[in-house]
ZAKOL-79462 format. One line per 5 residues: number of its first residue (from 1); their letters; for each residue y, z, x of C-alpha. Coordinates in Angstrom, 2 decimals, m for minus. Each point is the difference from the previous one (the first is absolute). Layout:
# residues N
NUM = a = Y,Z,X  ...
***
This chain:
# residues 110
1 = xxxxx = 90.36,95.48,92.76  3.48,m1.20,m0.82  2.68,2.28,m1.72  2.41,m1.64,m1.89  3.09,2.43,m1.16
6 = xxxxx = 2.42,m0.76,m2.68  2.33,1.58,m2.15  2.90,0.93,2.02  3.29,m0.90,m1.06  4.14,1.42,m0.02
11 = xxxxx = m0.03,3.28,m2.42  2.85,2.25,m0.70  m0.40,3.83,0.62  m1.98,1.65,m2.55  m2.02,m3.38,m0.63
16 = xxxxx = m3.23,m0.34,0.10  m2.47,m2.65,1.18  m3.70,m0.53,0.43  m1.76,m1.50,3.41  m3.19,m1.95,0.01
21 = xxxxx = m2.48,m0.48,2.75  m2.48,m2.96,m0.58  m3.19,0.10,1.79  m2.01,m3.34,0.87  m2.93,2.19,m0.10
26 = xxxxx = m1.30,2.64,m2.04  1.18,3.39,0.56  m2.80,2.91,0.36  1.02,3.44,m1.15  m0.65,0.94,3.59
31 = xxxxx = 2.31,m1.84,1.27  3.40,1.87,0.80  2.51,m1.60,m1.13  4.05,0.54,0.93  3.55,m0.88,m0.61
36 = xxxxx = 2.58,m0.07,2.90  3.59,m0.31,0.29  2.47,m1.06,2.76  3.77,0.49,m0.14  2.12,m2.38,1.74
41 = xxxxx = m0.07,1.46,3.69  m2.58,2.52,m0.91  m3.15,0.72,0.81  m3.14,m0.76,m2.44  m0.81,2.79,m1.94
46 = xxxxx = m3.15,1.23,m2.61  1.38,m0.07,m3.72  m3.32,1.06,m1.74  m3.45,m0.54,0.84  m3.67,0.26,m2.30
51 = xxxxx = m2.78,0.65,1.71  m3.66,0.03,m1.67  m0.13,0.93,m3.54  3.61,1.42,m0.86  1.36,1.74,3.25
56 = xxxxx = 3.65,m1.02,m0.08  2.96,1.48,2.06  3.46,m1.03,0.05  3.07,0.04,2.29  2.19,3.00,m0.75
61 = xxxxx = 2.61,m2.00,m0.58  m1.67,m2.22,m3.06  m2.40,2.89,m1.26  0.80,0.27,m3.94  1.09,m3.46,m0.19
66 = xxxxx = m2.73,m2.27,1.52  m2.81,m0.89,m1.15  m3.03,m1.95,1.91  m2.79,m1.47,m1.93  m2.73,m2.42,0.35
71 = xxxxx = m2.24,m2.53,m2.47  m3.54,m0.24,1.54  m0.43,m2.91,m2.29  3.53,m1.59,0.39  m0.22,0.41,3.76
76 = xxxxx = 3.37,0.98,m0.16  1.82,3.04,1.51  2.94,0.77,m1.86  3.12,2.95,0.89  2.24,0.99,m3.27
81 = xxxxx = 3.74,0.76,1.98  2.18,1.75,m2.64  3.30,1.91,0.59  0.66,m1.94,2.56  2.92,0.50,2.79
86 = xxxxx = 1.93,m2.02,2.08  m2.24,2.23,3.19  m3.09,m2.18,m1.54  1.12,m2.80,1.09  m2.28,m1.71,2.65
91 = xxxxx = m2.73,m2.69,0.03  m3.39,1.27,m1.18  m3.47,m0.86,1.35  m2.99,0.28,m1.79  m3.40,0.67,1.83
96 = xxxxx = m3.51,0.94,m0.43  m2.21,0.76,2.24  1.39,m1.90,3.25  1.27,m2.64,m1.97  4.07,m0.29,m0.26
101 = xxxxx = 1.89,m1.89,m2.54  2.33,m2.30,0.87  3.33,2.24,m1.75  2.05,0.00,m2.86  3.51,0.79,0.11
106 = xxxxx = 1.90,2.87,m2.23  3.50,0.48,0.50  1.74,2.74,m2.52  4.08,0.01,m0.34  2.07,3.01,m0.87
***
């Protein structure tokens, strides 16, 4: 399965923008599905995650202003970033099940 991410892009603080993750494959409702982040020197770390059905969880430091989602029939994973701060900045990585996405790039100015 490839991953194809997109959607990442310069944003000032308080913006908002929307990440896609394109599947090459469909996408079960079983799967689990994930977005990442990585700061520039920083480790990789969990943003939000859906497992099954609807069981979502969210770093404390996006909870309230995240949002992960998926289309079944799109085969698309999708992550709503609003209120955004410069400490969002990073590269984010879309996966699902063991599959990684390749990245996509948000960078937010004060």
């Amino acid at each position: 399965v490839q991953l194809q991410a997109s959607g990442g892009g310069l944003v000032q603080d308080g913006g908002s923008l929307r990440l896609s993750c394109a599947a090459s494959k469909r996408i079960s409702v079983t799967n689990r599905v994930y977005w990442y982040r990585q700061a520039p020197g920083e480790d990789r770390e969990l943003v939000a995650s859906m497992i099954g059905g609807g069981h979502i969880d969210y770093a404390a430091s996006v909870k309230g202003r995240f949002t992960i989602s998926r289309s079944v029939a799109e085969n698309t994973l999708s992550l709503q970033m609003n209120s955004l701060k410069p400490e969002d900045t990073g590269r984010y990585y879309c996966r699902i099940g063991q599959y990684w996405g390749q990245g996509t790039l948000v960078t937010v100015s004060s």
